[in-house]
VOLUMBA-241830 format. One line per 3 residues: number of its first residue (from 1); their letters; for each residue x, y, z of N, C-alpha, C. Coordinates in steps of 0.001 Angstrom, whole numbers, plus 500000, padded with zeros to 6 digits. Example, Ala and Ser with C-alpha at 12.3 -4.5 7.8 and 13.67 -1.06 7.14 Angstrom:
BEGIN
1	AS	513190/494310/507800/512300/495500/507800/513200/496700/507800  512850/497750/507080/513670/498940/507140/512900/500030/507870
//
This chain:
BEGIN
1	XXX	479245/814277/353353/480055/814770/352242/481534/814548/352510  481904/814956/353609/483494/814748/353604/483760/813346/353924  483037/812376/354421/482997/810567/354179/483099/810168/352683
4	XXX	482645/811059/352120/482922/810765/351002/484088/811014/350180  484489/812169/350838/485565/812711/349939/486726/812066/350772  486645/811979/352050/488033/810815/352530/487974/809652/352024
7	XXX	487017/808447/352129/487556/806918/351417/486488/806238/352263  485595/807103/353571/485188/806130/354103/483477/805340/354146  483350/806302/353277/481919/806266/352439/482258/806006/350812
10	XXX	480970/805353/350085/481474/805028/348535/481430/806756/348488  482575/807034/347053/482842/808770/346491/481092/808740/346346  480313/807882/345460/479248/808483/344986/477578/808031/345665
13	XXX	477030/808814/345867/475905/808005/346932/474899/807186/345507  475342/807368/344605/474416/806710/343801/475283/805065/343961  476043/804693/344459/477008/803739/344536/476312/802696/345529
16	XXX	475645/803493/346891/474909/802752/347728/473502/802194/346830  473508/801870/346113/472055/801523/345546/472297/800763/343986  472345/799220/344263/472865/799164/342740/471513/799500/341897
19	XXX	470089/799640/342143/468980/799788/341456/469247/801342/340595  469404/802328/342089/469649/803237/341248/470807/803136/340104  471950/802661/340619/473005/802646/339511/472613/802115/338480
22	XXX	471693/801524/338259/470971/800697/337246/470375/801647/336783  469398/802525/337258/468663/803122/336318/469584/804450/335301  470587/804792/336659/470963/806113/336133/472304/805880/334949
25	XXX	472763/804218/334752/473514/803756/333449/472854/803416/332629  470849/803501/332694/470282/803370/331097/469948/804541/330890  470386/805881/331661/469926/807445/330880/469033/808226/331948
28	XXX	468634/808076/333177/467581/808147/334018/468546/808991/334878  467683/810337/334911/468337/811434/336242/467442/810746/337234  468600/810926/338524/467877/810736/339354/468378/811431/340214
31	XXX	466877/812073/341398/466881/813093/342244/466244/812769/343560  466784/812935/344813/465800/812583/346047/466388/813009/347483  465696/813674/348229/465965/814566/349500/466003/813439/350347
34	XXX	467382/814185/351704/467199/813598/352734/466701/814129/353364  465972/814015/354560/464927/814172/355639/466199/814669/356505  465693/815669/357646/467156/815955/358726/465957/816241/359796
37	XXX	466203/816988/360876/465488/816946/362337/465245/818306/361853  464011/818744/362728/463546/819841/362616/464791/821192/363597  464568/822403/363028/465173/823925/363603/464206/824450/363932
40	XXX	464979/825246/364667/463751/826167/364980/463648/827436/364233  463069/828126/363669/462368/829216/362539/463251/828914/361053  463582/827446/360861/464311/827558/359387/463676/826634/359308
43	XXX	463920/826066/357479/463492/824181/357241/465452/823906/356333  465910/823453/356323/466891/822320/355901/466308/821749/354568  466804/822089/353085/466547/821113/351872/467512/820786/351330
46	XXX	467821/819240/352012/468938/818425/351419/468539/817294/350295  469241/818032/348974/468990/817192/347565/469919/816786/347186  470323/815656/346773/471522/814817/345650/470324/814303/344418
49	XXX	471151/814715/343591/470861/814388/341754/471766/813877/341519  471659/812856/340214/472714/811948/339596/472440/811755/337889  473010/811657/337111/473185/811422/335798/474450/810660/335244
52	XXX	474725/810007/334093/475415/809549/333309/475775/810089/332361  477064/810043/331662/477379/810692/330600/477810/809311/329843  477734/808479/329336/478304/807560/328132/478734/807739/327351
55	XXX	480041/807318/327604/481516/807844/326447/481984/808955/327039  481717/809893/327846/482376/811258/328225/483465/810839/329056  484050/812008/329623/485382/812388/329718/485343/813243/330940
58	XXX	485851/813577/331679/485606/814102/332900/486022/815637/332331  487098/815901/331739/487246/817383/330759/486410/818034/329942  485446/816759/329509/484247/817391/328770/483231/817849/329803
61	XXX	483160/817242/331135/481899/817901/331730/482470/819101/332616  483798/819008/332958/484451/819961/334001/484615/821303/332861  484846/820977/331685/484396/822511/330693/483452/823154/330539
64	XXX	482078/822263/331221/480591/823163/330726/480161/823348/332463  480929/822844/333364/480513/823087/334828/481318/823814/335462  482295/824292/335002/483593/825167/335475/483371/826888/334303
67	XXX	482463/826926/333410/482186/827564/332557/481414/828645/332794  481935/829717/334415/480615/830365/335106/480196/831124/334310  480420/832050/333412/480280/832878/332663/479259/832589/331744
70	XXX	479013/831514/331628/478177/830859/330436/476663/830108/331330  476805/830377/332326/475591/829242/332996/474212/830421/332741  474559/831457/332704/473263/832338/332037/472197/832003/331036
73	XXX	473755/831266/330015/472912/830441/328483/472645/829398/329125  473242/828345/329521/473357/827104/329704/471728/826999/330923  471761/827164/331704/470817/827234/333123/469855/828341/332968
76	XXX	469614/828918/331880/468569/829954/331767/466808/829186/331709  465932/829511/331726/465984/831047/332589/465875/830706/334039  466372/829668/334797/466831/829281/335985/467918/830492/336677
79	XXX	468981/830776/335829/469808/831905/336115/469780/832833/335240  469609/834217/335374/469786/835416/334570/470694/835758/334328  471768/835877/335509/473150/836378/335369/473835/835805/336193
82	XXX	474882/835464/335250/476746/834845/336230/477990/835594/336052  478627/835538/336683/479806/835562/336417/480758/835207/337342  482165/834774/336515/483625/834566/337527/483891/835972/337684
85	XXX	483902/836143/339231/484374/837778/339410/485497/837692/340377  486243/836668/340163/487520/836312/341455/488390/834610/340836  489312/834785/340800/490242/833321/340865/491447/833542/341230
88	XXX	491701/832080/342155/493127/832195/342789/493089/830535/342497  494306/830405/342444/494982/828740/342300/493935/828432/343033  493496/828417/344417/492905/827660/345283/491145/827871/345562
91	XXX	490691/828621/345110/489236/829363/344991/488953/829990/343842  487461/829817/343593/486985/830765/342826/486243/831726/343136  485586/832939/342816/483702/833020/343681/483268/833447/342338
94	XXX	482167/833154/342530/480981/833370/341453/479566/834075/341679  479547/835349/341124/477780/836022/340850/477017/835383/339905  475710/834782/340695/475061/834477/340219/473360/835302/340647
97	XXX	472627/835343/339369/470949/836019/339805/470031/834519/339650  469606/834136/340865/468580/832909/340424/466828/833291/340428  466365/832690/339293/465062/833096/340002/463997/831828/339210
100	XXX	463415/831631/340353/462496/830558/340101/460795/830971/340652  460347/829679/339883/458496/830130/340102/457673/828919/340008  457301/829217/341358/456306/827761/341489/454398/828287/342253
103	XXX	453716/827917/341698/452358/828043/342232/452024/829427/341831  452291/830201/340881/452223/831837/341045/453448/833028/342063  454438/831961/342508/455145/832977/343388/456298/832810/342622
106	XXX	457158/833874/342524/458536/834182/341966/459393/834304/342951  460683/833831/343047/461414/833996/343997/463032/834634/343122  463400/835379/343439/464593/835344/342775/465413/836181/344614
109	XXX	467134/835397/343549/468290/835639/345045/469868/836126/344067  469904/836970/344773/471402/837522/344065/472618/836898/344741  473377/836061/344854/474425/835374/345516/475773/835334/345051
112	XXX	476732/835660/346033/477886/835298/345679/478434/834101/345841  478773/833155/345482/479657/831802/345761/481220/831485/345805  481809/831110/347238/482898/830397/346677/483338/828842/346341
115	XXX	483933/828561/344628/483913/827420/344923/485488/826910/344901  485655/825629/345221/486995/825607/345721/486966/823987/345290  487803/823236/344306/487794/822247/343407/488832/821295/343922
118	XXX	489301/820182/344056/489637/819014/344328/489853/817758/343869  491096/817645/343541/491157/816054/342659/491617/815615/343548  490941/814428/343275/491607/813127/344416/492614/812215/343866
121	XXX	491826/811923/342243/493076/811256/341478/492589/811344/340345  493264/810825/339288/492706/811009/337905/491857/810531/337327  490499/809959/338122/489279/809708/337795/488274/810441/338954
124	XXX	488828/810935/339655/488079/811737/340741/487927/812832/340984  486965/813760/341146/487392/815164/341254/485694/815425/341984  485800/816797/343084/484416/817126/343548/484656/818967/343722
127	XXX	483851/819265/343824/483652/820850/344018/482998/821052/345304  483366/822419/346391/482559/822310/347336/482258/823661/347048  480984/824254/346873/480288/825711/346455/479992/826272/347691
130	XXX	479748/827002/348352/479540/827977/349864/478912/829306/349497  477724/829730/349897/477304/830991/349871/478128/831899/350834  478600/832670/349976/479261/833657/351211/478082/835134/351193
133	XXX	477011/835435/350289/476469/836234/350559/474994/835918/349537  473811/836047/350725/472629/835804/349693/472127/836932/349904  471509/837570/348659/470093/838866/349124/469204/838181/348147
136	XXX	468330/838399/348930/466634/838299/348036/466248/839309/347261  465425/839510/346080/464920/840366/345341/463764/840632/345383  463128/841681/345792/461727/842005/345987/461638/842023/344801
139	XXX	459640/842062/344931/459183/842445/343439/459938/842433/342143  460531/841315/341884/461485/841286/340882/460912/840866/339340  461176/841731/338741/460651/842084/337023/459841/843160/337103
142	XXX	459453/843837/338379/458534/844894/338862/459251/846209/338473  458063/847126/338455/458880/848483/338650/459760/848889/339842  459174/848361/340827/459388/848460/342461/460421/847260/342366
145	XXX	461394/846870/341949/462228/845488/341950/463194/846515/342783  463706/845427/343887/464953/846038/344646/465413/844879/345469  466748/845250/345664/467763/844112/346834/467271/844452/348037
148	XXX	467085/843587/348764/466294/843152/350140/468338/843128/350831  468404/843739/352110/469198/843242/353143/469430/841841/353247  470239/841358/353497/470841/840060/353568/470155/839568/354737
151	XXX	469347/838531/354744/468485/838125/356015/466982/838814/356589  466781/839378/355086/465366/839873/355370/464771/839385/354023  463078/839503/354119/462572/838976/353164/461976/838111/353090
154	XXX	461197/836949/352150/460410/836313/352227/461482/834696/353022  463069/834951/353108/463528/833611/353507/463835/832430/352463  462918/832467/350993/463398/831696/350609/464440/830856/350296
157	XXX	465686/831574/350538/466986/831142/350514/467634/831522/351048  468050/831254/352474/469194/832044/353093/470262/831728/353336  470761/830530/352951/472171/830085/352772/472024/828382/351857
160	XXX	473212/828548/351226/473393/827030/350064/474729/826597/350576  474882/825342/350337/476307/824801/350532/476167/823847/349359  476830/823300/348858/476927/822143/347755/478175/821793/347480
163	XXX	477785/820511/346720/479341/819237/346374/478942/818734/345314  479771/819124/343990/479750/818322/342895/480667/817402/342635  480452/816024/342555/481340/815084/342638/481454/814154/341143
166	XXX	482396/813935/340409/482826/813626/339038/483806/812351/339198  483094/810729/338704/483713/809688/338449/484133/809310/337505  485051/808779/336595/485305/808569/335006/485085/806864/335833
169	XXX	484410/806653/335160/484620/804878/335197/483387/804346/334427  483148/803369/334331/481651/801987/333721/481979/802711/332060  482627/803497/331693/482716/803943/330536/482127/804977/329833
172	XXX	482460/805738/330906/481591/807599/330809/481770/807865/332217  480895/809246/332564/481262/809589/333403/479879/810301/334607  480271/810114/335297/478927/810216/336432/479151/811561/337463
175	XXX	478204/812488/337026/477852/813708/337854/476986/813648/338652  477463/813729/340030/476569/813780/341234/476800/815258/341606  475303/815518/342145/475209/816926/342660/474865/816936/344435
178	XXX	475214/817258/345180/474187/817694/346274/474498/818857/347083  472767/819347/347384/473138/820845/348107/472075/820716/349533  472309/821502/349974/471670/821675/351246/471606/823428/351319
181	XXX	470125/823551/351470/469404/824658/351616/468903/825312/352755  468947/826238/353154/468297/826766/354934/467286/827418/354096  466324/827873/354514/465365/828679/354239/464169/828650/355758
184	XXX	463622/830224/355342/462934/830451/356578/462049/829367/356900  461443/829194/358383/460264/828497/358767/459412/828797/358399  457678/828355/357865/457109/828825/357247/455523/829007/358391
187	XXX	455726/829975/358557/454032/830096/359581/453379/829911/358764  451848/829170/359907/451024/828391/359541/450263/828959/358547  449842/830287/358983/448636/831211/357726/449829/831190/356644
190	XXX	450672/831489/356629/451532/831228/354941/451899/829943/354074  451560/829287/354791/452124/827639/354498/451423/827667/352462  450217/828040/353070/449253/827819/351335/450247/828664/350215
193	XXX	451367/829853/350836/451362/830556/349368/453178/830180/349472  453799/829637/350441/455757/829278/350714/455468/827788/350039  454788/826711/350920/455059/825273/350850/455390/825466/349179
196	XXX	454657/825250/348172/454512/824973/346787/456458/825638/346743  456354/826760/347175/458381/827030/346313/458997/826592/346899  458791/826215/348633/459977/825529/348995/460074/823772/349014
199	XXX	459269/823426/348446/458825/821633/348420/458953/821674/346617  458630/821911/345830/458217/821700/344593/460115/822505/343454  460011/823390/344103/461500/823837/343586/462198/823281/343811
202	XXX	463030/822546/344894/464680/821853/344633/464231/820683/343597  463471/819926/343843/463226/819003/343149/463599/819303/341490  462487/819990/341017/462802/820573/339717/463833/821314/339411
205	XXX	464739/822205/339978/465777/822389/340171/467193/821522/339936  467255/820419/340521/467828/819371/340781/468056/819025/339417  466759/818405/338963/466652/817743/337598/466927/818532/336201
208	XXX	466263/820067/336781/466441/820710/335338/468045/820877/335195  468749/821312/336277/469914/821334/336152/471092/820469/335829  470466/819231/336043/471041/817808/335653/471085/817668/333783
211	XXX	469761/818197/333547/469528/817750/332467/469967/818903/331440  470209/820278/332031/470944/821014/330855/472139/820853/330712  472615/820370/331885/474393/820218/331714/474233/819254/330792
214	XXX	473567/818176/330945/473556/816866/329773/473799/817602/328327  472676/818107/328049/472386/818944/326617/473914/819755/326710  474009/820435/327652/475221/821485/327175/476645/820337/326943
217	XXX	477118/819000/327784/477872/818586/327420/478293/817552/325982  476599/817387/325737/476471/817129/324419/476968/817725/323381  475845/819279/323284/476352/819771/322529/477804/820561/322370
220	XXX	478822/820257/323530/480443/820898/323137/481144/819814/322134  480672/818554/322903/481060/817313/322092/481061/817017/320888  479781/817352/320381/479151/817207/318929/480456/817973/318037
223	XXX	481070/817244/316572/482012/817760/316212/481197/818876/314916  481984/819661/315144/481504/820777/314022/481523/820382/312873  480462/821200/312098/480210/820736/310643/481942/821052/309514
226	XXX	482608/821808/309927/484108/821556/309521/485142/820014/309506  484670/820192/310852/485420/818883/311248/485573/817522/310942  484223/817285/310865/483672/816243/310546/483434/815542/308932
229	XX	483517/816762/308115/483853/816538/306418/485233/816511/306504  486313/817050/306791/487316/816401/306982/488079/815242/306974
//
């Protein structure tokens, strides 16, 4: 990530691949993990996603991705609740409730984020997001629903880092995402009821999130029925 953000890596990893760049300038999200060395009692889920915007504007997507307050509508029911609860010239942090469900298991995580934004020049710009605090949610939608201690719990998420990186060029504009995930190690008798959320979620994750920002930067774009009789 920071090879990238100095000069000495291409800004966008979809850049190393003209195939992918090919697919993802006829409309095609594209999503795919890197592999890292094993830890000991965690697993590592490192994802980059990529999309195109044609004809956009780097102001049109930095309005619906800078928009924390709104990712409730926008990223639902992926997120329940956001908000900007902090800004300074140089940082933001953000509450967010995530909760996802794969194989019959629900996972939801209450997190605070700081993110902290970066132009390089006037076609460049990346975000670096940092968990500064995760709790897990037991039994969540339950009667018994409650905040778990920070570092207890089923593990599904115990720390995020991420980099959103924004090119204006080919004539629109290209949102790359990538995050890197810790989550607990998964013992062997549990593997049948963890593997499915922690293998099957970033993935879908990745993409769904790719693809609502699409819809949401669409629809800011779209000119109102005022406007447009005009």
């Amino acid at each position: 990530m920071e090879q990238r953000a100095n000069g000495t890596r291409p800004f966008l990893w979809v850049d190393e691949s003209p195939d992918l760049k090919k697919r993802v300038l006829a409309g095609e999200i594209v999503a795919a993990s890197h592999e890292h060395d094993k830890i000991s009692s965690g697993l590592i889920h490192h994802w980059v996603g990529v999309m195109f915007f044609p004809g956009g504007t780097l102001d049109q997507v930095l309005a619906v991705i800078t928009d924390y307050d709104r990712y409730k509508d926008v990223y639902a029911p992926m997120i329940v609740k956001s908000k900007l609860t902090e800004k300074t010239d140089r940082n933001e942090k953000v509450n967010l409730l995530l909760v996802g469900k794969a194989a019959g298991v629900t996972g939801a995580v209450d997190t605070d984020d700081e993110v902290q934004t970066v132009k390089l020049d006037s076609n460049r710009i990346y975000s670096l997001s940092n968990s500064v605090r995760t709790q897990e949610i037991a039994d969540y939608g339950q009667p018994g629903e409650r905040l778990l201690p920070q570092d207890h719990g089923p593990g599904y998420v115990w720390r995020t880092f991420g980099v959103t990186r924004l090119e204006q060029t080919d004539g629109g504009v290209y949102l790359e995402i990538e995050t890197v995930t810790l989550s607990r190690g998964i013992p062997w008798e549990f593997r049948w009821l963890v593997v499915p959320v922690t293998e099957r979620l970033p993935r879908s994750i990745m993409t769904q999130t790719l693809n609502d920002t699409r819809e949401a930067v669409k629809k800011a774009a779209k000119p109102k029925p005022s406007e447009s009789t005009q």
